[in-house]
N, C-alpha and C positions, 0 to 999 in steps of 0.2 A: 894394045891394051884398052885404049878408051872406045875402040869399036866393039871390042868383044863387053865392057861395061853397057854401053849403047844400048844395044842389041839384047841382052839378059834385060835389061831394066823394061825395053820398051816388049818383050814378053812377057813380064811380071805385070806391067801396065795391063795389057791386051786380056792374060787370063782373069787377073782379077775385074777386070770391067765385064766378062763375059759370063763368069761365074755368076757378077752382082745381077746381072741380066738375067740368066736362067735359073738362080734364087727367086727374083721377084715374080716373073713370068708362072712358077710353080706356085708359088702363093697365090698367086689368082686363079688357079685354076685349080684351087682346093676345094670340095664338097661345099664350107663354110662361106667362104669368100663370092660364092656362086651365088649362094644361095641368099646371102647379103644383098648381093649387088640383082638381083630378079626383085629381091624386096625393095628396093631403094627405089629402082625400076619404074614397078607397079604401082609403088604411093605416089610417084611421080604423075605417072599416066592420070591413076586417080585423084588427082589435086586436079589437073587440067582440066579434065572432063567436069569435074566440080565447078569450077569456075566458068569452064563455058555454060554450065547447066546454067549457073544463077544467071552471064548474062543473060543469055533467051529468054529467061523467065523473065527480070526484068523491063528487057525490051517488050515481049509480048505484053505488060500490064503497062508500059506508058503507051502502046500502041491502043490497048484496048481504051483508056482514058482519053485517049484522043476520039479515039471513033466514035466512043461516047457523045465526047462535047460534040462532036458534028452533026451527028444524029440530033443532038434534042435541039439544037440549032437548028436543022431541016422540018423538024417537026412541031416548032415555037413552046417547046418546053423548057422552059427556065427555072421552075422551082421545083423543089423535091418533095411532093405531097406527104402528109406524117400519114402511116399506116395505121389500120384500123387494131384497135388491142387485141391481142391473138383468143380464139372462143376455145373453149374445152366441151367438148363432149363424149360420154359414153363410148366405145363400141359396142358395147354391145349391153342392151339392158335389158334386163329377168326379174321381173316383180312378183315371181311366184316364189322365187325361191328366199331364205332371211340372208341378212348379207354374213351372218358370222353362225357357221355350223360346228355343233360339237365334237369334238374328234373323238371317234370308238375307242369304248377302253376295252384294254387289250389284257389279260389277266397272263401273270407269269405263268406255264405251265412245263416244270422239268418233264416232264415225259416225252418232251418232245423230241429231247438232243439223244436220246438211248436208242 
């Protein structure tokens, strides 16, 4: 009697753990759940790639700050001369013509739209 309990019991065990398995297994491999985990994924990917982007950027701007300082070091430049104030010119100038022309008046005429 208690082998035949046993044995019932330890198949009730077996099917339901194996059910709970190919329950969950089909869940994952629903259209939705797929389509979840591709996005979860790919923001993943794009975080990393993100982060890598910054350091290199980084690194390339303390790299360039360096090479800077060595350069003007090699070249006995120590201060940073101020710039001369930016000049404004023309492209293009025409003294023939006035700077402000009257715009054509234009007269309503329905005959036009028939």
């Amino acid at each position: 009697m208690f082998r035949r309990t046993f044995w019932f019991s330890t198949g009730v065990a077996a099917g339901v753990w194996a059910t709970t398995k190919v329950n969950r297994k089909l869940r994952q491999l629903t259209p939705e759940h797929l389509a979840v985990t591709a996005t979860n994924k790919a923001i993943e990917a794009g975080q990393r790639l993100k982060d890598r982007a910054v350091g290199f950027a980084l690194d390339v701007r303390d790299n360039m700050a360096q090479r800077e300082a060595e350069l003007e070091e090699a070249l006995g430049i120590h201060e940073h001369p101020e710039l001369p104030a930016p000049r404004r010119h023309t492209a293009i100038e025409n003294h023939s013509n006035p700077k402000y022309i009257e715009p054509t008046v234009y007269w309503n005429n329905r005959n036009e739209d028939h």
